[in-house]
C-alpha positions as semicolon CSV with decimal commas, in nm:
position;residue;x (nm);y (nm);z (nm)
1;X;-0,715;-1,876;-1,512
2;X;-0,372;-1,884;-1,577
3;X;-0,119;-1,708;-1,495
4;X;0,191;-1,458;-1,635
5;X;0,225;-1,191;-1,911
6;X;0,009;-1,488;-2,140
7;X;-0,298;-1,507;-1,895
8;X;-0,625;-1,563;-2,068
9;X;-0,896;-1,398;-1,792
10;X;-1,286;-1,446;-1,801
11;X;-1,480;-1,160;-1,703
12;X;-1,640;-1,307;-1,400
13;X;-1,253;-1,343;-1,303
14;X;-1,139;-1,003;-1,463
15;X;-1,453;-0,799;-1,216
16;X;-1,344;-1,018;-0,912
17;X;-0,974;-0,896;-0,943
18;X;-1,074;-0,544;-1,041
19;X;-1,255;-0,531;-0,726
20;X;-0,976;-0,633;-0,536
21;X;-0,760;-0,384;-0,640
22;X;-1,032;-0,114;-0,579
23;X;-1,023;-0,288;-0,249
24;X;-0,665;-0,286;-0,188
25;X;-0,618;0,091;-0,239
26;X;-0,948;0,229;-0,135
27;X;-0,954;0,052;0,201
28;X;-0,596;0,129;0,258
29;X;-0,710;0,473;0,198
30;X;-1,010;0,461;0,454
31;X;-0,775;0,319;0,664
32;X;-0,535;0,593;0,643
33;X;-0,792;0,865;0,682
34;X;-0,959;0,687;0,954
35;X;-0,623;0,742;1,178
36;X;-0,465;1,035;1,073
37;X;-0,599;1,288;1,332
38;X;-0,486;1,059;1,594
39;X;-0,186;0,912;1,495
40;X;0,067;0,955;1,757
41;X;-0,174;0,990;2,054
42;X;-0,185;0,761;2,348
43;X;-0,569;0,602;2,379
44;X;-0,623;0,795;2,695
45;X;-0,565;1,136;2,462
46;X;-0,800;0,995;2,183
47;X;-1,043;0,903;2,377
48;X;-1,035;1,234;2,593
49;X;-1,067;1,399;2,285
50;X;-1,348;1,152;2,114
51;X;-1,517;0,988;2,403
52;X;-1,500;0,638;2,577
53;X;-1,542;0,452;2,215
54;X;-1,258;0,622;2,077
55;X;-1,257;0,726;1,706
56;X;-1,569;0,555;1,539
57;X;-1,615;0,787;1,243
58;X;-1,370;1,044;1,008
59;X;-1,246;1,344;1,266
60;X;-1,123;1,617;1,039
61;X;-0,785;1,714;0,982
62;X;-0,592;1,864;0,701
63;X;-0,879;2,087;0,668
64;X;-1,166;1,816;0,618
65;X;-1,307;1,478;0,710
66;X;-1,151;1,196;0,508
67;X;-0,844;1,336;0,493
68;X;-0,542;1,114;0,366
69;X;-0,175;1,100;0,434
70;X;0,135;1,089;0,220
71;X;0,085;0,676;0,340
72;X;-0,187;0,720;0,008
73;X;-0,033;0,973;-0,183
74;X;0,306;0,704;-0,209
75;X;0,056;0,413;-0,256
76;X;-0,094;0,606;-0,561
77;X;0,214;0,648;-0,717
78;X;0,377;0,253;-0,676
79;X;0,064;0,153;-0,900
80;X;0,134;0,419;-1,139
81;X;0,471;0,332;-1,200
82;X;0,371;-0,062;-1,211
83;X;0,189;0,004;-1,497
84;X;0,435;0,247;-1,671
85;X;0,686;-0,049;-1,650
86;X;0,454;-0,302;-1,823
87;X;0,409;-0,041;-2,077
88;X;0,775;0,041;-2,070
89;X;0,826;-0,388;-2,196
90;X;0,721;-0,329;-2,520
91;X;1,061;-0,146;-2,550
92;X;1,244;-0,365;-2,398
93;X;1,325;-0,175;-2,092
94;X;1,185;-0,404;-1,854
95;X;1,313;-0,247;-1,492
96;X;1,004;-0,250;-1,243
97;X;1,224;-0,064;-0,975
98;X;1,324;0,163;-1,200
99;X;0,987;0,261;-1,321
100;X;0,890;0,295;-0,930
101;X;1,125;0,487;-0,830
102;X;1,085;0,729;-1,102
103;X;0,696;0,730;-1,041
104;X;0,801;0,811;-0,653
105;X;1,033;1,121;-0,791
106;X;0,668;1,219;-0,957
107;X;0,529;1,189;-0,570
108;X;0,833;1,363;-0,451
109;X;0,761;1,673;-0,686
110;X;0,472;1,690;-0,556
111;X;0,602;1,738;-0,225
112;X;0,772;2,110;-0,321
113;X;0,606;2,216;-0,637
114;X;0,265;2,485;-0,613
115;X;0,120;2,214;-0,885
116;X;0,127;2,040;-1,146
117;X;0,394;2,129;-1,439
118;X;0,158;2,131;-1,794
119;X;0,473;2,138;-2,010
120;X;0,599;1,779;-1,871
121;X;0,325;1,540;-2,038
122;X;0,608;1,252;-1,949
123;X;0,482;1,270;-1,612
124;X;0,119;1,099;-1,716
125;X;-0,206;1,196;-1,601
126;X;-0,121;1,133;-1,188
127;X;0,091;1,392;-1,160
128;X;-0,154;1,640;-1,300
129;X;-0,413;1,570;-1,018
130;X;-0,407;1,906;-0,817
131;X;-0,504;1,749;-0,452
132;X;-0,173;1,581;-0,448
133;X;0,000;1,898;-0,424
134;X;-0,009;1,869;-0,058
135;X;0,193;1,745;0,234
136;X;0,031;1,514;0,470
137;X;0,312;1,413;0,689
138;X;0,534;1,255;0,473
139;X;0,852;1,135;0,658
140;X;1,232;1,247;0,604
141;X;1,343;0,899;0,526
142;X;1,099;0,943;0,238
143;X;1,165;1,300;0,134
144;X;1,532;1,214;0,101
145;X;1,501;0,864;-0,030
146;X;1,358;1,017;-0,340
147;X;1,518;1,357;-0,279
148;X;1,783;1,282;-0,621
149;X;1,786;1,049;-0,963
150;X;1,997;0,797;-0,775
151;X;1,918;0,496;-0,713
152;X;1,989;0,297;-0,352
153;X;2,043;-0,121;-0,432
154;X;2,011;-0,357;-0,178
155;X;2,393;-0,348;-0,119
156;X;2,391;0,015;-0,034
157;X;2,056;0,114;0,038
158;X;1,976;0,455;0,119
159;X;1,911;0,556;0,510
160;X;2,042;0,197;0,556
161;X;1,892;0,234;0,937
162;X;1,606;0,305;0,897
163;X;1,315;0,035;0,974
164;X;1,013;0,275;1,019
165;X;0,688;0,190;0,864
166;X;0,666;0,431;0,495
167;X;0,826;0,161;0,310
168;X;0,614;-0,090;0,401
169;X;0,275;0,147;0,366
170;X;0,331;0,159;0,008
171;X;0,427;-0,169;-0,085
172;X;0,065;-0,335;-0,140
173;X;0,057;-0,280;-0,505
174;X;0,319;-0,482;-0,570
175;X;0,114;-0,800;-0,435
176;X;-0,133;-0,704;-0,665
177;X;0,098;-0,822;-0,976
178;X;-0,056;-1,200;-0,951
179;X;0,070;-1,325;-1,253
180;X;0,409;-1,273;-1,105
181;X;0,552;-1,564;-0,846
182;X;0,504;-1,473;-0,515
183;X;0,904;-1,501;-0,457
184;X;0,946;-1,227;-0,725
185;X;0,713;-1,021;-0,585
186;X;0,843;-1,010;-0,209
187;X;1,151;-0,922;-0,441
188;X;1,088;-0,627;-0,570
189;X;0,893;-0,488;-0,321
190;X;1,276;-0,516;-0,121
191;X;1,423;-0,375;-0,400
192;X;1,170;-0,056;-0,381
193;X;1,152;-0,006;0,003
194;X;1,564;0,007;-0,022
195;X;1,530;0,317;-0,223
196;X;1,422;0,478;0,083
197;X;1,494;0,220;0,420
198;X;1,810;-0,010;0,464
199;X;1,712;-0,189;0,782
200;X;1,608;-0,573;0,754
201;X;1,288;-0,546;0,887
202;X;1,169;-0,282;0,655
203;X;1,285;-0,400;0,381
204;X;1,140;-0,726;0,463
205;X;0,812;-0,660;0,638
206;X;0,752;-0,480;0,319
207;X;0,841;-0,826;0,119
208;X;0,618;-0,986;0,359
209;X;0,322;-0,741;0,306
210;X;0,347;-0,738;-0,029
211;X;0,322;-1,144;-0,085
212;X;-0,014;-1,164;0,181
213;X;-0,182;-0,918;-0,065
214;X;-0,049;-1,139;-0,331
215;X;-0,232;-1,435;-0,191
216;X;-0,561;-1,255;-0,113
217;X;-0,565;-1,100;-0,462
218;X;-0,544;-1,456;-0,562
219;X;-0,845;-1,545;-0,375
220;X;-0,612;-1,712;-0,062
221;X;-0,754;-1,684;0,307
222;X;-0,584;-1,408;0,506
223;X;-0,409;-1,669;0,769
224;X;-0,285;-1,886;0,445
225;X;-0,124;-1,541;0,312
226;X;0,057;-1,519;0,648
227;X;0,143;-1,823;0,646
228;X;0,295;-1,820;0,323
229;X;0,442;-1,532;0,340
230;X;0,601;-1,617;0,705
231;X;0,768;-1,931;0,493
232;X;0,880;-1,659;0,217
233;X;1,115;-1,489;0,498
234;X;1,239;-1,784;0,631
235;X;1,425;-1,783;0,304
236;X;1,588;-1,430;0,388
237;X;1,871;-1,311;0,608
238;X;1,776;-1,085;0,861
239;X;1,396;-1,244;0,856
240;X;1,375;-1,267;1,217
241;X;1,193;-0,999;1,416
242;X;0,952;-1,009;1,134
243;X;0,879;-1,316;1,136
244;X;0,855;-1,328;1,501
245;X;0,617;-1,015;1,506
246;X;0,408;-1,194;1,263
247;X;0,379;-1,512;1,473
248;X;0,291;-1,315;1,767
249;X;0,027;-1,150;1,599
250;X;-0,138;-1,532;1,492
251;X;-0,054;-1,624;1,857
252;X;-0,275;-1,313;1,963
253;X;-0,595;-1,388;1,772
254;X;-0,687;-1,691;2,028
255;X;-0,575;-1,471;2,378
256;X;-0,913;-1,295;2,414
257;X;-1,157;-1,041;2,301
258;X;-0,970;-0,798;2,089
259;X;-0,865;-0,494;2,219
260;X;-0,580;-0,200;2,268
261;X;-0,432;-0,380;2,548
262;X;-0,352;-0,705;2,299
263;X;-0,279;-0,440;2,002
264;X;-0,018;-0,239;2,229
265;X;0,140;-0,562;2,306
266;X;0,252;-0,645;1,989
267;X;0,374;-0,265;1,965
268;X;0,299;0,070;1,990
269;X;0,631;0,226;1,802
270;X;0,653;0,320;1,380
271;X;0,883;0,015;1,375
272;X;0,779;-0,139;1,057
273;X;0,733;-0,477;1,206
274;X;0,521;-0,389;1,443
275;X;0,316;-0,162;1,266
276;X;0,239;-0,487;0,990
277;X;0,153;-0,727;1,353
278;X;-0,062;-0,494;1,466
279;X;-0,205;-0,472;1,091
280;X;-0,270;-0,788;1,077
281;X;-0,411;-0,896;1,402
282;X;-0,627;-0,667;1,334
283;X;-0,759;-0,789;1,016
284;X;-0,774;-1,121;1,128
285;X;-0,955;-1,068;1,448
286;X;-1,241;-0,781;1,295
287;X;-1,590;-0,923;1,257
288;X;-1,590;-0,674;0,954
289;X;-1,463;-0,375;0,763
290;X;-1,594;-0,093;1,010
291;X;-1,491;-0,301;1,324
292;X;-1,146;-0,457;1,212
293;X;-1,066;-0,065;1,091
294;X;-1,155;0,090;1,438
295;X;-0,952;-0,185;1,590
296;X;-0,644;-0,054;1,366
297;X;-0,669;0,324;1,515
298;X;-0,791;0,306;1,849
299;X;-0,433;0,269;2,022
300;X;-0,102;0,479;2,118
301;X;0,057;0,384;1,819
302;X;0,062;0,503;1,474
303;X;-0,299;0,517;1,319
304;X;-0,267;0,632;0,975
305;X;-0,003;0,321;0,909
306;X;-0,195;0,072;1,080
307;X;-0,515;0,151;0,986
308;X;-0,388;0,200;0,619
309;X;-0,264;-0,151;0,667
310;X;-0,551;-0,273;0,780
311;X;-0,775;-0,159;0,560
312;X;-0,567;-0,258;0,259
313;X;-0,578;-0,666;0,399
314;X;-0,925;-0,656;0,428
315;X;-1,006;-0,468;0,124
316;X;-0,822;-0,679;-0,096
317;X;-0,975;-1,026;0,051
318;X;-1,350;-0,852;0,080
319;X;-1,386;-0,607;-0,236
320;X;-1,493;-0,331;-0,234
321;X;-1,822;-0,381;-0,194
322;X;-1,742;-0,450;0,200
323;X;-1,614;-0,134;0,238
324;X;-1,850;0,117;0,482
325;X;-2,014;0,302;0,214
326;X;-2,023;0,620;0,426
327;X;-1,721;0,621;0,477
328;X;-1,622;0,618;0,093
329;X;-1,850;0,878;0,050
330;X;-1,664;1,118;0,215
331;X;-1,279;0,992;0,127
332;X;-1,000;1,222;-0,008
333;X;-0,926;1,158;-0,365
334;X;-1,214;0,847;-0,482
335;X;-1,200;0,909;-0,811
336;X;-0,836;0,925;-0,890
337;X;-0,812;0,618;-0,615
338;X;-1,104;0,459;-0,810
339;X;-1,007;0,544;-1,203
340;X;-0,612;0,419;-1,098
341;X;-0,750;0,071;-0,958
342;X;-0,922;0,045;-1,288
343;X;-0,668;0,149;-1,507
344;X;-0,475;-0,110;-1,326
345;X;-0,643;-0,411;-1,334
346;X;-0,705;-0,312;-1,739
347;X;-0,352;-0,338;-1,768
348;X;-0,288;-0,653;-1,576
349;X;-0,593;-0,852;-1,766
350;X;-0,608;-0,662;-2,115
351;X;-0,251;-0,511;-2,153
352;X;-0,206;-0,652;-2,488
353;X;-0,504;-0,486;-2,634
354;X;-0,405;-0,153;-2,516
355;X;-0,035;-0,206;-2,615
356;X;0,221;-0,392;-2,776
357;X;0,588;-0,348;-2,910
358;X;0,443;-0,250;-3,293
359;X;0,156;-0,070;-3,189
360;X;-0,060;0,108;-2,905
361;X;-0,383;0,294;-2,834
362;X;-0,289;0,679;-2,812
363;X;-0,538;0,730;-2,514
364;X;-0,291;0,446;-2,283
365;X;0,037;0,575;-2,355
366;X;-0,094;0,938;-2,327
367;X;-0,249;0,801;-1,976
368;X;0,129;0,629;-1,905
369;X;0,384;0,749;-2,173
370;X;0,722;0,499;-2,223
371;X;0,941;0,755;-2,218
């Protein structure tokens, strides 16, 4: 296959990427609900509240089991406004970040509206999905980020100190765009985490996050896309508590059996950098799905972020067929996670059939209207 807006995909290659991307977002999202009623606590207070194995299974919170946060919710929405901006190219308004950010000022209504508005068809079919209409612990730095029409750049980012973790938990999709050069794509997914954090390592372990999907969508191993994407930020001011994190995380994988000791070690705080080690030692070091995933929660730091992380790595490099079936069963929001991936990976292999600067199938721009 090549690659770029020209790429000519087989079907053997178009199913393999489509279930990657159901991958990427529905493990992140298993990930995410896996953790949430726990993020926060030390072990000691999950396991005195689950037992001497810790979480194995969906607890319930926010009212049910399989639960998600806003970590999904803000995931949701980066895909839908990557494809509103290749639809946007046919009129020559090519401006990923913009269309991102305006897709995240969709999430953010979502955030203080009773539901969905029927008289805004602009907003696409996303924003009509009632479930969304719910706050699951989004964080200020988010809420104001995409609290006005404003933009932040990378010059004057808005919260410029922040370095928490909600930039980075929605930056996936952006790997996910593998016709693009990995460069570019650690690009813009700095460009989009600076609408809401201004602190190197956010914006940067975001970057980095987004290129080791890249690879794995592209079929790479998961130490190759750390590895590439550690010689990505070596390129970057600012790269180097990342980068260090990340190397401590490799450095981890040969120091024993895996555990909450080693995972605490390479952090236990929301700092983004720490949440993406832990992420990815995690990834690297589960036998499977179900075990790297329990590895992700079962700790004092935050859960939903590095379980979402988690699961998003391995979900992307497995499929989705590796993905715990129960535990799908039961997940938040499937079908809208499942009918986005595919809408997504239609776009990215069979864009110009849907759409093109002289013509367009109703159904797709009604879907993800240019306007």
């Amino acid at each position: 296959m090549s690659t770029g807006a020209t790429a000519v995909w087989g079907r053997v290659e178009q199913q393999d990427f489509r279930s990657r991307v159901r991958g990427c977002l529905l493990g992140g999202a298993i990930g995410d609900a896996l953790g949430a009623a726990v993020a926060g606590l030390s072990l000691e207070e999950i396991r005195a509240a689950h037992g001497t194995d810790a979480v194995t299974d969906f607890v319930p919170v926010h009212g049910r089991r399989g639960a998600v946060t806003a970590v999904t919710q803000l995931n949701l929405f980066t895909v839908d406004g990557l494809i509103r901006a290749q639809v946007r190219r046919d009129t020559g308004a090519w401006h990923p970040p913009t269309d991102v950010y305006r897709a995240h000022l969709r999430w953010a209504a979502t955030q203080h509206e009773w539901g969905p508005d029927e008289r805004r068809p602009e907003n696409g079919w996303l924003a009509r999905e009632e479930w969304l209409y719910a706050r699951r612990a989004p964080t200020r730095e988010c809420l104001t980020g995409f609290g006005d029409a404003t933009m932040g750049t990378l010059d004057r980012p808005k919260n410029p100190v922040a370095r928490d973790s909600a930039a980075l938990t929605r930056s996936a999709p952006f790997g996910l765009l593998v016709g693009w050069e990995p460069q570019l794509v650690l690009q813009l997914a700095v460009e989009c985490a600076a609408q809401t954090h201004g602190h190197p390592t956010a914006l940067l372990s975001a970057g980095a996050l987004a290129v080791m999907v890249h690879g794995l969508a592209r079929g790479e191993t998961l130490d190759g896309s750390v590895q590439h994407a550690l010689a990505l930020l070596a390129e970057r001011p600012g790269h180097e508590q990342v980068t260090e994190a990340l190397k401590q995380a490799l450095g981890s994988v040969r120091q024993g059996i895996p555990g909450p000791a080693l995972i605490e070690a390479l952090g236990d705080t929301d700092s983004a950098e720490e949440v993406l080690a832990v992420a990815v030692y995690c990834a690297l070091v589960g036998e499977d799905v179900r075990h790297g995933l329990r590895l992700a929660v079962n700790h004092g730091g935050p859960s939903a972020a590095t379980g979402a992380l988690c699961g998003t790595l391995l979900g992307t490099l497995h499929g989705e067929t590796a993905l715990p079936p129960a535990w799908l069963a039961e997940l938040e929001g499937r079908a809208t996670l499942l009918e986005l991936a595919d809408d997504f990976a239609m776009e990215m292999t069979q864009g110009p059939a849907l759409h093109s600067p002289s013509a367009a199938a109703p159904g797709w721009l009604t879907r993800y209207p240019r306007g």
